[in-house]
mmCIF file of the N, C-alpha and C atoms, coordinates in Angstrom:
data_MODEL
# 
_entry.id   MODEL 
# 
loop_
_atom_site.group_PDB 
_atom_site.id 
_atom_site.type_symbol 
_atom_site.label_atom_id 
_atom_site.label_alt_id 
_atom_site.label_comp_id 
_atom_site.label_asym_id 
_atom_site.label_entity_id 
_atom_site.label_seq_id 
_atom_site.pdbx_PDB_ins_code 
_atom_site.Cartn_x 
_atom_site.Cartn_y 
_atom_site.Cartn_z 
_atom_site.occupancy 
_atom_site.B_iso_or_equiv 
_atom_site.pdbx_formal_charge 
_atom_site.auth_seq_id 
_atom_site.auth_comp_id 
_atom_site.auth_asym_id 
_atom_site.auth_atom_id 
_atom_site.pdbx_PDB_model_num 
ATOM 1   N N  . UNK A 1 1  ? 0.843  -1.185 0.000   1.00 0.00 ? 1  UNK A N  1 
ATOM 2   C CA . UNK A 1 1  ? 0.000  0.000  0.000   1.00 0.00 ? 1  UNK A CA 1 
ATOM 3   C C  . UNK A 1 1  ? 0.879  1.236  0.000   1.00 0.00 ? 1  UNK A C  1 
ATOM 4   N N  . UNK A 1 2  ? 0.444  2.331  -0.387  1.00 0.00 ? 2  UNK A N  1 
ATOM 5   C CA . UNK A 1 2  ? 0.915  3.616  -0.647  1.00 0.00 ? 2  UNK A CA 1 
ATOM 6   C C  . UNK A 1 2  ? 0.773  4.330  0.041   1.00 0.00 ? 2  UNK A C  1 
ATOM 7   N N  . UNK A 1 3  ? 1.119  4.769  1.676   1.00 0.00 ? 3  UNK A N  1 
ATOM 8   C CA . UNK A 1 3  ? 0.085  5.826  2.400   1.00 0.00 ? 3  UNK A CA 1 
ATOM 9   C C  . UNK A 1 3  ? 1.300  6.255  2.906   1.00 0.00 ? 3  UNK A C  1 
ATOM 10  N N  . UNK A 1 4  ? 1.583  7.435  2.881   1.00 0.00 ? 4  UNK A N  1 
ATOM 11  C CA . UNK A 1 4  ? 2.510  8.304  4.028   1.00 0.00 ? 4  UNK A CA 1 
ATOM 12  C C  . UNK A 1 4  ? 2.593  7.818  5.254   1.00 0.00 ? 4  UNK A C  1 
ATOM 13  N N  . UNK A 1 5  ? 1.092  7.538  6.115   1.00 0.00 ? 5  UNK A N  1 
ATOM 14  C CA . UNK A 1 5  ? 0.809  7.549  7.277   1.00 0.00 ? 5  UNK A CA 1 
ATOM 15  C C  . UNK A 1 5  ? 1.355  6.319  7.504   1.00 0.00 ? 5  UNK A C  1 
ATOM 16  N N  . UNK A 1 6  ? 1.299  5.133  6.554   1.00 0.00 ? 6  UNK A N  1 
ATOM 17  C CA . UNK A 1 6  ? 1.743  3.847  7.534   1.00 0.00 ? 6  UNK A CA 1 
ATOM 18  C C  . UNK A 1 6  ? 3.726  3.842  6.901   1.00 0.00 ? 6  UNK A C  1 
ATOM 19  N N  . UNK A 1 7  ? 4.092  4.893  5.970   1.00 0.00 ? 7  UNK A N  1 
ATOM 20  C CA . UNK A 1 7  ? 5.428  4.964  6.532   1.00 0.00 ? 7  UNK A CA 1 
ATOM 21  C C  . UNK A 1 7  ? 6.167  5.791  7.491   1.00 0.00 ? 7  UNK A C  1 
ATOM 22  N N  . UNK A 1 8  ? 5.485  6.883  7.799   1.00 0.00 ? 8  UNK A N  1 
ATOM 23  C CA . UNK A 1 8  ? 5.957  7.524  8.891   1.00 0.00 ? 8  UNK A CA 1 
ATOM 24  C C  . UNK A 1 8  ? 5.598  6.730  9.888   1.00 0.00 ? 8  UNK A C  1 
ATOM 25  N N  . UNK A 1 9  ? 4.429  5.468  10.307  1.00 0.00 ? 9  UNK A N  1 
ATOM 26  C CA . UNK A 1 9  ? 4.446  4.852  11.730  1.00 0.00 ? 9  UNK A CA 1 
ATOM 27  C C  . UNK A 1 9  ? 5.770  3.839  11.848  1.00 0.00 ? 9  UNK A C  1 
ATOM 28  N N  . UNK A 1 10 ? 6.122  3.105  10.803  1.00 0.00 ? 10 UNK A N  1 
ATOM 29  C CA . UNK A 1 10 ? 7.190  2.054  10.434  1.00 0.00 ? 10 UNK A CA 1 
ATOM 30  C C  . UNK A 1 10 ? 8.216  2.800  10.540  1.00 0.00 ? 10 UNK A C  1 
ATOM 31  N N  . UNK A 1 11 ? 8.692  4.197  10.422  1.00 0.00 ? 11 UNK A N  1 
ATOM 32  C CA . UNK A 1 11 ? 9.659  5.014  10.533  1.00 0.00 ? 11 UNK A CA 1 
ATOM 33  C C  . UNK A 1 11 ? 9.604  5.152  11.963  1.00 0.00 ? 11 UNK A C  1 
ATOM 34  N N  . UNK A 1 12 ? 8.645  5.343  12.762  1.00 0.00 ? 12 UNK A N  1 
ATOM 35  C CA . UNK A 1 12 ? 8.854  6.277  14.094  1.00 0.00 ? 12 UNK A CA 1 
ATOM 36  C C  . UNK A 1 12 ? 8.767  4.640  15.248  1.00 0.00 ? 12 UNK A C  1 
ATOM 37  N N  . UNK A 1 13 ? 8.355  3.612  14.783  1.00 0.00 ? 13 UNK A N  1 
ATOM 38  C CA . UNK A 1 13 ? 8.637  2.513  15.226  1.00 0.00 ? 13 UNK A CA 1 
ATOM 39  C C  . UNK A 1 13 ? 10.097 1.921  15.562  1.00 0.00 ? 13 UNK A C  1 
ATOM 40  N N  . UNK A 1 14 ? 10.553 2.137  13.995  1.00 0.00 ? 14 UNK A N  1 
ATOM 41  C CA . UNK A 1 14 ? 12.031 1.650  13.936  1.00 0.00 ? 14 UNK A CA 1 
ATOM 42  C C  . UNK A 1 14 ? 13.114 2.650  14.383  1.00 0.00 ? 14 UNK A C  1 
ATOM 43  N N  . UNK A 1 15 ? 12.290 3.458  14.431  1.00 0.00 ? 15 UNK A N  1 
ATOM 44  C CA . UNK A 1 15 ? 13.567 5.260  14.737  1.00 0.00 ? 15 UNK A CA 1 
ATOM 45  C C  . UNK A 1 15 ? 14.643 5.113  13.687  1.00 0.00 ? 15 UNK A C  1 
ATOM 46  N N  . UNK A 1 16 ? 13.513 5.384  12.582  1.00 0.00 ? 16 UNK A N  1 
ATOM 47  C CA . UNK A 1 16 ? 14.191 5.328  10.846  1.00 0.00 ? 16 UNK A CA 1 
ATOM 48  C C  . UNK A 1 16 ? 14.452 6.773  10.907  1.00 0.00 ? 16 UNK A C  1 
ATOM 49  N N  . UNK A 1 17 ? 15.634 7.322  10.197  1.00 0.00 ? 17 UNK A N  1 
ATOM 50  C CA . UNK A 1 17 ? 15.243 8.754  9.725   1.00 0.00 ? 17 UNK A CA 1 
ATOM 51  C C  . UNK A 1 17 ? 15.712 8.205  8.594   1.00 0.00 ? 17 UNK A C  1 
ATOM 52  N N  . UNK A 1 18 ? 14.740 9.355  7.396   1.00 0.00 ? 18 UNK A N  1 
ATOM 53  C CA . UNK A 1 18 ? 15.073 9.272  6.017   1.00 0.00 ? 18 UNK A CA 1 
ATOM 54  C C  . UNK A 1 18 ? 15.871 9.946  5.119   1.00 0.00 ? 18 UNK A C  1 
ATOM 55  N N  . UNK A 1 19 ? 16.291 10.165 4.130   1.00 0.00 ? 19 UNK A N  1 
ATOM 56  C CA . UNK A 1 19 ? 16.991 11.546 3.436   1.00 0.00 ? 19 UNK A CA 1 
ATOM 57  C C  . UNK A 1 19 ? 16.023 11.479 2.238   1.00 0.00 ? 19 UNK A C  1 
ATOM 58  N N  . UNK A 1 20 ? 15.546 12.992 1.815   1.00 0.00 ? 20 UNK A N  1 
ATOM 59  C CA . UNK A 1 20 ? 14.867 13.192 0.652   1.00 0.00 ? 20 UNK A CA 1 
ATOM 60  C C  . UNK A 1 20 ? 15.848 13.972 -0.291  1.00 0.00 ? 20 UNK A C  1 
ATOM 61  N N  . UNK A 1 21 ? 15.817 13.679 -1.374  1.00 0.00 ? 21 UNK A N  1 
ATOM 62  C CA . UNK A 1 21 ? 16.872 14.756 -2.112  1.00 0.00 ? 21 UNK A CA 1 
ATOM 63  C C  . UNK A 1 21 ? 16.259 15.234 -3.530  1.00 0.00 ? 21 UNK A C  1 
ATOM 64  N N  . UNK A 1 22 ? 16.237 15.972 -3.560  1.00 0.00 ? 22 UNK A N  1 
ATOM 65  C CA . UNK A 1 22 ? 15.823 16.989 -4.965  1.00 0.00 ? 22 UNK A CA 1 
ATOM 66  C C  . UNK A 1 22 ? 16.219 16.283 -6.098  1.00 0.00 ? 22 UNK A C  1 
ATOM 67  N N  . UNK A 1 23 ? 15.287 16.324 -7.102  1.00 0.00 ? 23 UNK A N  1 
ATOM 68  C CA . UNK A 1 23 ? 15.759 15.328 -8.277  1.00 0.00 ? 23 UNK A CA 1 
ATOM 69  C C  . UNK A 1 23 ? 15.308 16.532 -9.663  1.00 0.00 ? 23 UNK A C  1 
ATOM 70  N N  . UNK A 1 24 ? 16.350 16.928 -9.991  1.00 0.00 ? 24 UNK A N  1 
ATOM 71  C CA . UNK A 1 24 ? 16.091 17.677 -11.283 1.00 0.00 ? 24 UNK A CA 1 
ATOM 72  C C  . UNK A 1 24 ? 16.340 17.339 -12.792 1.00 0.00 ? 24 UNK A C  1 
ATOM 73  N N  . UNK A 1 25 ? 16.148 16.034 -13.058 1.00 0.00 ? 25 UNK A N  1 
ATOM 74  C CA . UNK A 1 25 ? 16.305 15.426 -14.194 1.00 0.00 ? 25 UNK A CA 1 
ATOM 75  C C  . UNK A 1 25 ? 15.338 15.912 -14.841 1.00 0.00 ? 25 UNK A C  1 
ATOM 76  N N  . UNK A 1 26 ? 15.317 15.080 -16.112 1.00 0.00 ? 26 UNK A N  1 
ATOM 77  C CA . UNK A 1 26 ? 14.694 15.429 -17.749 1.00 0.00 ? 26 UNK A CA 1 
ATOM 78  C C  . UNK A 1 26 ? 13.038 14.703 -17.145 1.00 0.00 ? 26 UNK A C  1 
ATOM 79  N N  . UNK A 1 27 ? 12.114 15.267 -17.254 1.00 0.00 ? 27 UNK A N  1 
ATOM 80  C CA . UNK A 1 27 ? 10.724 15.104 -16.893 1.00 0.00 ? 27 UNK A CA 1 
ATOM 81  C C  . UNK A 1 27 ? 10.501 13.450 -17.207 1.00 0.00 ? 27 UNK A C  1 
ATOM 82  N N  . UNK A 1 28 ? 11.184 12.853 -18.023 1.00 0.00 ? 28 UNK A N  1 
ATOM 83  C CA . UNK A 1 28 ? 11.203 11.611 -18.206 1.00 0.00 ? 28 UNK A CA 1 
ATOM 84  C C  . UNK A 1 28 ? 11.697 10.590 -17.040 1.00 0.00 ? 28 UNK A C  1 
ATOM 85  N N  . UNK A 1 29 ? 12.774 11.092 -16.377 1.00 0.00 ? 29 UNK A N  1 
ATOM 86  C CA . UNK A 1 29 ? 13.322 10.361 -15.597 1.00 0.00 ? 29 UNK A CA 1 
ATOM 87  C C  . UNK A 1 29 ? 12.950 10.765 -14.144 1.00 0.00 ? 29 UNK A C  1 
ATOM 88  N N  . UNK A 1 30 ? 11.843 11.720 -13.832 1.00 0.00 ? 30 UNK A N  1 
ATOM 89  C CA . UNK A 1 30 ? 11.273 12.569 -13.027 1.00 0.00 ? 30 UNK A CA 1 
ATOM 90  C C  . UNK A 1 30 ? 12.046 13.551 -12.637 1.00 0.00 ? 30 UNK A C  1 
ATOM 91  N N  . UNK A 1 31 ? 11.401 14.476 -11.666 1.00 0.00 ? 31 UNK A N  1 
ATOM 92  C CA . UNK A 1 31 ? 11.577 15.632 -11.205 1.00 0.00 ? 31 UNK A CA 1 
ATOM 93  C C  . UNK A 1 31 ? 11.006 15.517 -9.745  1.00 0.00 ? 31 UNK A C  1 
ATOM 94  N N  . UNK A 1 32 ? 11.654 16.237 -8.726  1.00 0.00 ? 32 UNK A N  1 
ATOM 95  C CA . UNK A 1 32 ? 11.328 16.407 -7.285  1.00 0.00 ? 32 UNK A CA 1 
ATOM 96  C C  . UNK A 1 32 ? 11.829 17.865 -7.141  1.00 0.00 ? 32 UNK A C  1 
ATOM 97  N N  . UNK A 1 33 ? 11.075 18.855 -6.955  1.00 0.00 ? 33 UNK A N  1 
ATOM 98  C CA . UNK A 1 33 ? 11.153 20.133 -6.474  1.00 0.00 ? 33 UNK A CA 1 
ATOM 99  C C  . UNK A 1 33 ? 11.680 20.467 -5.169  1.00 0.00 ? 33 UNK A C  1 
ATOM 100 N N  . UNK A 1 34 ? 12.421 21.494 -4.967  1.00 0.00 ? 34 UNK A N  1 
ATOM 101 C CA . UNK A 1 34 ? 13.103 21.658 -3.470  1.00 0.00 ? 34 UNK A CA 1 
ATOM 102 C C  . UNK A 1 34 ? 11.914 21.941 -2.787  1.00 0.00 ? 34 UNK A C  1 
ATOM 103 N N  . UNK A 1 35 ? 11.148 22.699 -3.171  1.00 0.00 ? 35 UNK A N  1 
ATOM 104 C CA . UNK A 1 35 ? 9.604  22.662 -2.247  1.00 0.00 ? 35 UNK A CA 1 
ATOM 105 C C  . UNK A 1 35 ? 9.191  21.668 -1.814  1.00 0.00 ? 35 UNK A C  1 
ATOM 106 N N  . UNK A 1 36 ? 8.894  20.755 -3.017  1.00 0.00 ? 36 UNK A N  1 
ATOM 107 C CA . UNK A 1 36 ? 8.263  19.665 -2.198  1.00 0.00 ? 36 UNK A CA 1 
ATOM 108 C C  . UNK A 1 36 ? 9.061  19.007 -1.313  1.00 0.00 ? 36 UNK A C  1 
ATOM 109 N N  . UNK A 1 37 ? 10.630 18.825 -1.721  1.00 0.00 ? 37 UNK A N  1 
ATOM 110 C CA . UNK A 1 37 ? 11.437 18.900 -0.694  1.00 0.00 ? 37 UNK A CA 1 
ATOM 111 C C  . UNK A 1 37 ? 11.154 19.191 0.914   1.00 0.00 ? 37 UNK A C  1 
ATOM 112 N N  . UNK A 1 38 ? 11.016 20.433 0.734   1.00 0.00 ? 38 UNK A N  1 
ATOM 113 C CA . UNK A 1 38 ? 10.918 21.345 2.077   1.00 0.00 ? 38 UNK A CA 1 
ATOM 114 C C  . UNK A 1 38 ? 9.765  20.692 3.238   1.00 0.00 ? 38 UNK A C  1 
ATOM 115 N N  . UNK A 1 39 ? 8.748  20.910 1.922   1.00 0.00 ? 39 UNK A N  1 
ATOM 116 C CA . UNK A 1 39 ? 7.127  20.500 2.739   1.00 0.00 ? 39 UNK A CA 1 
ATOM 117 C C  . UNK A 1 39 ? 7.423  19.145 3.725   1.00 0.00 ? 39 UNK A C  1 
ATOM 118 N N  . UNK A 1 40 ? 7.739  18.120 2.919   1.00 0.00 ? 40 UNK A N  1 
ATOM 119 C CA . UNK A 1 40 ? 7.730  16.772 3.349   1.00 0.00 ? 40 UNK A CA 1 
ATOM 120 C C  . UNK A 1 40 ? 8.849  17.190 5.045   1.00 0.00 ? 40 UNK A C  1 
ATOM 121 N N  . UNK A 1 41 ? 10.056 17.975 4.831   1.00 0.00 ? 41 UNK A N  1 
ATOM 122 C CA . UNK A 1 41 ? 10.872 17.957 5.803   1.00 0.00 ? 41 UNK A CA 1 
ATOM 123 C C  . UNK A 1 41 ? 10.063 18.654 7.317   1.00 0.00 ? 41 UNK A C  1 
ATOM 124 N N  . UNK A 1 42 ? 9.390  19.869 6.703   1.00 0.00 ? 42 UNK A N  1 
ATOM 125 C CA . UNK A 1 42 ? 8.304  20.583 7.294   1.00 0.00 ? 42 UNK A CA 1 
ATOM 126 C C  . UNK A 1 42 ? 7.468  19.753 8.106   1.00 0.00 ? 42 UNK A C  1 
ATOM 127 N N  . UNK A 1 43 ? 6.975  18.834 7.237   1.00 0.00 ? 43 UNK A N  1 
ATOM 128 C CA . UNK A 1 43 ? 5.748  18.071 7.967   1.00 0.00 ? 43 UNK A CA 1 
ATOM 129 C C  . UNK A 1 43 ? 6.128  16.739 8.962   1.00 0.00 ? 43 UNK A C  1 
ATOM 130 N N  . UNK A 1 44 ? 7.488  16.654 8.531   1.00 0.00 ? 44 UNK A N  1 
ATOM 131 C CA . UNK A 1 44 ? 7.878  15.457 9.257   1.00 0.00 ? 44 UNK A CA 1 
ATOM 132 C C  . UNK A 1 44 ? 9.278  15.600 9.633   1.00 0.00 ? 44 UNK A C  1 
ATOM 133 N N  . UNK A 1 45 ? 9.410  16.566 10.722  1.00 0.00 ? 45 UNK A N  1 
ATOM 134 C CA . UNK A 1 45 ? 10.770 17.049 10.982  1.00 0.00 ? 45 UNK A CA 1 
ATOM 135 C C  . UNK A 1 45 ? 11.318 15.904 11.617  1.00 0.00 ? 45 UNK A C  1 
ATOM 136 N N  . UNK A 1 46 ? 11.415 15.458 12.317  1.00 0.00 ? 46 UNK A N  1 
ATOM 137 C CA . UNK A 1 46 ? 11.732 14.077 13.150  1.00 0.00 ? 46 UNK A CA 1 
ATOM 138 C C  . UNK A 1 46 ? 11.956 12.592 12.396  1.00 0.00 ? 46 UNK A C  1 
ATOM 139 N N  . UNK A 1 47 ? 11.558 12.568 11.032  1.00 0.00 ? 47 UNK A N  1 
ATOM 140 C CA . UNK A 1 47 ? 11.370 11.730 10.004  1.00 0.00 ? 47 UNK A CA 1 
ATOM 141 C C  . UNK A 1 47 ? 12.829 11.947 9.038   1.00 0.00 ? 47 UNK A C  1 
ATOM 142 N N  . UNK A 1 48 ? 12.525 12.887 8.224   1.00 0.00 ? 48 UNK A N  1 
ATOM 143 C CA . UNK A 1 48 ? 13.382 13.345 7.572   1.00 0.00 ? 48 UNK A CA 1 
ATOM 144 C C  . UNK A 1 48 ? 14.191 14.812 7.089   1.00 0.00 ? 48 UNK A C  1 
ATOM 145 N N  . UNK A 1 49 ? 15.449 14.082 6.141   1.00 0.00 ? 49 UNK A N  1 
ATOM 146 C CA . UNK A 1 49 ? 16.451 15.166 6.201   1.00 0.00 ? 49 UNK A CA 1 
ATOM 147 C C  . UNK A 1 49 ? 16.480 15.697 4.944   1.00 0.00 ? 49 UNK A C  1 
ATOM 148 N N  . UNK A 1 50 ? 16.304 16.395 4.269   1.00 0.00 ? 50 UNK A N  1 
ATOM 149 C CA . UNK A 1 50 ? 16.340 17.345 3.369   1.00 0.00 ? 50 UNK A CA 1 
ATOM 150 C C  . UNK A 1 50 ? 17.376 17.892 2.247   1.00 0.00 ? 50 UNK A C  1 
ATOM 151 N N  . UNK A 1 51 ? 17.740 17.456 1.000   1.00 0.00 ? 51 UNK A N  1 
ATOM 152 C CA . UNK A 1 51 ? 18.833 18.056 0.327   1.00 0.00 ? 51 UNK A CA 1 
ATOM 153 C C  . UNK A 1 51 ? 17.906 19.347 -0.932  1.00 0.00 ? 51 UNK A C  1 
ATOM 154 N N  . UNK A 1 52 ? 18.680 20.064 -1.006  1.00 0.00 ? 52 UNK A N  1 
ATOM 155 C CA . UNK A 1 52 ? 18.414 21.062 -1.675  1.00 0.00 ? 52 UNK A CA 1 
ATOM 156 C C  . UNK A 1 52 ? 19.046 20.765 -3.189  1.00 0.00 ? 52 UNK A C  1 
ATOM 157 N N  . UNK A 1 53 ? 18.631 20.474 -4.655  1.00 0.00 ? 53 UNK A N  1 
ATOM 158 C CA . UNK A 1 53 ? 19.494 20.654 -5.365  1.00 0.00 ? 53 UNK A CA 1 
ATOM 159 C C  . UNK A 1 53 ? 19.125 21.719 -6.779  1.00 0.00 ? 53 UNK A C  1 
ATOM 160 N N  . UNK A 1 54 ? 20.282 21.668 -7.891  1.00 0.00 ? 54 UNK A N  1 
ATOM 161 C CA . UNK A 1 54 ? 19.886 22.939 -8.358  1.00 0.00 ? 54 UNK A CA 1 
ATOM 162 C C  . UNK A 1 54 ? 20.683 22.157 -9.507  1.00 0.00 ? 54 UNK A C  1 
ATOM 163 N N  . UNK A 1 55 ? 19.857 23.041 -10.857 1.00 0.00 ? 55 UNK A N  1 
ATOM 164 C CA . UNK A 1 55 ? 20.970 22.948 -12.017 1.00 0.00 ? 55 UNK A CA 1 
ATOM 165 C C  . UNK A 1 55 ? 21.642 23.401 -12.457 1.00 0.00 ? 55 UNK A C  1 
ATOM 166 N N  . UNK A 1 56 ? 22.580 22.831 -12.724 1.00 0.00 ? 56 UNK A N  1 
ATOM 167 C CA . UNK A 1 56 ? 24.762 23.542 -12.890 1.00 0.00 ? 56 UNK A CA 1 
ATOM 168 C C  . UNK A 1 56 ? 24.742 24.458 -13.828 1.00 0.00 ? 56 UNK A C  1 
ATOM 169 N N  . UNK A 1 57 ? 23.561 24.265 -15.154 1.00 0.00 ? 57 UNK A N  1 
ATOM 170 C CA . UNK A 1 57 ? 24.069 24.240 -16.264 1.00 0.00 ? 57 UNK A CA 1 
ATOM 171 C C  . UNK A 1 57 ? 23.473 26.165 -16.363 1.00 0.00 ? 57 UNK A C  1 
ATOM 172 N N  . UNK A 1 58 ? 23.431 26.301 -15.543 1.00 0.00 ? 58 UNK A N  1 
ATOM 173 C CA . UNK A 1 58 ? 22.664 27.930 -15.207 1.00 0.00 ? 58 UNK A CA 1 
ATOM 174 C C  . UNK A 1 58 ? 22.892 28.523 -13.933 1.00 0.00 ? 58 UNK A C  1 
ATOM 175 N N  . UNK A 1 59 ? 24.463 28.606 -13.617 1.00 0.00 ? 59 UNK A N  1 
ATOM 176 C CA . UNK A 1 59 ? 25.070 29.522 -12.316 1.00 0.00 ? 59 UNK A CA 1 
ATOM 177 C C  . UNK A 1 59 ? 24.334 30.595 -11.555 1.00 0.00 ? 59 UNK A C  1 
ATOM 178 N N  . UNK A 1 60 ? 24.091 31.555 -12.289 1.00 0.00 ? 60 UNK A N  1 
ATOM 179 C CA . UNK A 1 60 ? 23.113 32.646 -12.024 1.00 0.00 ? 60 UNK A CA 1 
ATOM 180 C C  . UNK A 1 60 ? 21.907 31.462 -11.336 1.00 0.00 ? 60 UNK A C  1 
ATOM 181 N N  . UNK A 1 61 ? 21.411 31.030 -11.798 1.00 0.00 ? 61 UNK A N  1 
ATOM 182 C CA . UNK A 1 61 ? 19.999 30.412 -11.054 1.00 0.00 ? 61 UNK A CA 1 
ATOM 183 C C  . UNK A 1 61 ? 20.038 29.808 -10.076 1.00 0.00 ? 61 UNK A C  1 
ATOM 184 N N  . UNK A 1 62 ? 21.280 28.827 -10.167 1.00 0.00 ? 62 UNK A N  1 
ATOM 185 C CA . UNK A 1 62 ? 21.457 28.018 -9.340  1.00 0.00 ? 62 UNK A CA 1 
ATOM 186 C C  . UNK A 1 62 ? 22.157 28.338 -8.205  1.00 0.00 ? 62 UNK A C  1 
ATOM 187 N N  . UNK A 1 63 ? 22.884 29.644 -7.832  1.00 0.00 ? 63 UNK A N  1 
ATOM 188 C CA . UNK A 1 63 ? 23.282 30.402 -7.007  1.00 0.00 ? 63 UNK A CA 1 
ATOM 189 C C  . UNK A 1 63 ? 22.127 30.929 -6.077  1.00 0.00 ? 63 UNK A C  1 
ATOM 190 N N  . UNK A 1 64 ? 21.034 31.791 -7.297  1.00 0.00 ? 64 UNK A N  1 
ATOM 191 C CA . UNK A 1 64 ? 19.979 32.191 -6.771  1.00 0.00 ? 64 UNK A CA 1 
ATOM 192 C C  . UNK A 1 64 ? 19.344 30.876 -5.932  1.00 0.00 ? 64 UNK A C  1 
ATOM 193 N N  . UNK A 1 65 ? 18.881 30.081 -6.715  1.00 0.00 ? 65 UNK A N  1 
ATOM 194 C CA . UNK A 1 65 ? 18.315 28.524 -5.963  1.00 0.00 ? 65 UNK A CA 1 
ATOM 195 C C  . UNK A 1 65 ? 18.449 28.306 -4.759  1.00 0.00 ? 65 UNK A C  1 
ATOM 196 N N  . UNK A 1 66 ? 20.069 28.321 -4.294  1.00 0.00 ? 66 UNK A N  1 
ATOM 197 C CA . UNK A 1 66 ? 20.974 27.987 -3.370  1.00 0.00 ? 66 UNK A CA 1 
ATOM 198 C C  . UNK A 1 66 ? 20.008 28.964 -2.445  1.00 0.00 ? 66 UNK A C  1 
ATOM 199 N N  . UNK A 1 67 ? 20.339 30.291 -2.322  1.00 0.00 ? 67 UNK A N  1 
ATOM 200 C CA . UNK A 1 67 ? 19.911 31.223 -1.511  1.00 0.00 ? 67 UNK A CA 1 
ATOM 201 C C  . UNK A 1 67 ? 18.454 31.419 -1.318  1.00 0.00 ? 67 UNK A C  1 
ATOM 202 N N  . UNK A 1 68 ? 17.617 30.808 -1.798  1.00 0.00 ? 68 UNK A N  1 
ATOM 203 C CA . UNK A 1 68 ? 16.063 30.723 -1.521  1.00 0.00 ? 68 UNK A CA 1 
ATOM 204 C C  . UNK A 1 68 ? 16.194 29.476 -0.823  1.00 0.00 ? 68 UNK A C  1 
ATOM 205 N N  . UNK A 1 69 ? 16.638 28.273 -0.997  1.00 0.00 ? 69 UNK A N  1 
ATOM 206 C CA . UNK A 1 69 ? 16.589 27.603 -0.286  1.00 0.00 ? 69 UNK A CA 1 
ATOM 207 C C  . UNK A 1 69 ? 17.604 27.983 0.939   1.00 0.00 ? 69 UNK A C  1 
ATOM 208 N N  . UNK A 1 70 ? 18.311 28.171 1.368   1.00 0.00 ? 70 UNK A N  1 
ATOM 209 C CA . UNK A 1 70 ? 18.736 28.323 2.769   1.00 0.00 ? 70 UNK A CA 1 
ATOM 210 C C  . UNK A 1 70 ? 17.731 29.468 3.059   1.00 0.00 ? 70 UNK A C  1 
ATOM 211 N N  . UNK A 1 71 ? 17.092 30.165 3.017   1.00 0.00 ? 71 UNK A N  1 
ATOM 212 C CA . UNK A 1 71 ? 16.543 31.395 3.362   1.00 0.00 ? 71 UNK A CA 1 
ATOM 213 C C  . UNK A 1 71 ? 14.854 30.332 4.110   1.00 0.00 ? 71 UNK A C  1 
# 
């Protein structure tokens, strides 16, 4: 089954923590937003840990990126 709720209980059972990490690939191979990132870390601080990532191929942005996410 698919439910958040029965992996955060199996997490807080086992005293799992998780790592989520930003996935900015080609829409084919998916995508994970630092937001949604955030939210999930937000909602389940005690659960999991959070990576921020950004794409190389655009300095300017990915600088900017950097600094919205620590902010």
């Amino acid at each position: 089954r698919r439910s958040m709720d029965l992996l955060i209980q199996e997490m807080e059972r086992d005293e799992v923590v998780g790592v989520i990490m930003n996935r900015q690939g080609a829409k084919r191979f998916g995508h994970v937003p630092n937001d949604e990132v955030a939210a999930i870390v937000r909602d389940y601080p005690n659960r999991f840990v959070g990576f921020a990532g950004v794409q190389l191929s655009d300095p300017k942005k990915a600088a900017d990126e950097v600094e919205r996410c620590i902010k």
